[in-house]
C-alpha positions in Angstrom: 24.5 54.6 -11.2 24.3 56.6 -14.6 23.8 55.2 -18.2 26.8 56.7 -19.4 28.5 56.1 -23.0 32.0 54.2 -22.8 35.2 56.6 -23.5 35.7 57.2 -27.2 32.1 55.5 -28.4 30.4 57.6 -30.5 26.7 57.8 -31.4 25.4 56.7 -33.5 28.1 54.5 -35.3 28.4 52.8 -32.1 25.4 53.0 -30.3 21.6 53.4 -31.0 21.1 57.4 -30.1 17.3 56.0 -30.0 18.0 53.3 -27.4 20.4 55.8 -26.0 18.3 58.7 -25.2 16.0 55.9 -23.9 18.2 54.6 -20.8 19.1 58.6 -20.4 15.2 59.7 -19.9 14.7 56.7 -17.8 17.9 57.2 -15.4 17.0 61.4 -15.4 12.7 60.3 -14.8 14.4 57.9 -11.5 16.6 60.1 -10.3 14.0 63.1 -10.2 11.1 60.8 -9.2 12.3 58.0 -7.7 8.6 57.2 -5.3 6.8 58.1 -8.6 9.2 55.3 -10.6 8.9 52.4 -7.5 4.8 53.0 -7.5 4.8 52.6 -11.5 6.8 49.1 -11.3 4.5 48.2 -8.5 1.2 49.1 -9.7 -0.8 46.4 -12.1 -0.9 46.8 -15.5 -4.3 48.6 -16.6 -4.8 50.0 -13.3 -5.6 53.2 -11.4 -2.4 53.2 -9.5 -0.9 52.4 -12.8 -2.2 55.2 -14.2 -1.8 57.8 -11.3 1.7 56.4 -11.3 2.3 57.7 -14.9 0.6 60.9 -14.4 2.9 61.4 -11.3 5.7 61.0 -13.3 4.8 62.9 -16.5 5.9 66.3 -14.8 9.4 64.6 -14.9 9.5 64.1 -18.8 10.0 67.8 -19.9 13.1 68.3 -17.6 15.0 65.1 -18.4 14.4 66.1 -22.3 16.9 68.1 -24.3 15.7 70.9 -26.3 13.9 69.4 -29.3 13.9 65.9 -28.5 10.7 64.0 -28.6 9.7 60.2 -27.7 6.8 57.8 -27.8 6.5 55.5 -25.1 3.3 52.7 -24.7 3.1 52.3 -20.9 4.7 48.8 -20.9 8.0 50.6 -22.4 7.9 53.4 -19.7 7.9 51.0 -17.3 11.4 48.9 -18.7 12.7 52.8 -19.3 12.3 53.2 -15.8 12.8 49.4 -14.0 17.0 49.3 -14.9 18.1 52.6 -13.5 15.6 52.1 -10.6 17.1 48.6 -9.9 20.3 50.2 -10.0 19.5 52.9 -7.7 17.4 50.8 -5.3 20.8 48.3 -5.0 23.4 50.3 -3.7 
């Protein structure tokens, strides 16, 4: 599974290219981590695993980025970037 846009939808008149790029950083951060993305969802909020979770996949962000592009995340958000495309991939 890839976030993909449908044929012929163009951003941003028909989609978010916020919310976009969103789902694309989360389904790249999976696919290159996908231990680092299963221990994040696992891990309780506040905690060390939590946090060695996100510093696992932090070395991910830079590659699944394009040129220029930046993001904010709070560490609940990085972990609903991350839970769809892991669901996906963990349910084939």
């Amino acid at each position: 599974w890839t976030f993909t846009l449908p044929a012929g939808a163009k951003p941003p008149a028909d989609y978010d290219t916020n919310s976009v790029g969103m789902r694309m950083l989360g389904d790249c951060v999976v696919r290159a981590n996908p231990q680092g993305a299963l221990a994040l969802i696992r891990a309780d909020r506040g905690s060390a695993a939590e946090s060695a979770a996100v510093n696992a996949l932090s070395g991910n962000f830079a590659s699944c980025l394009t040129t220029g592009q930046t993001f904010k995340l709070k560490r609940q958000d990085l972990r609903l970037v991350v839970a769809e495309p892991l669901y996906h991939m963990l349910s084939r």
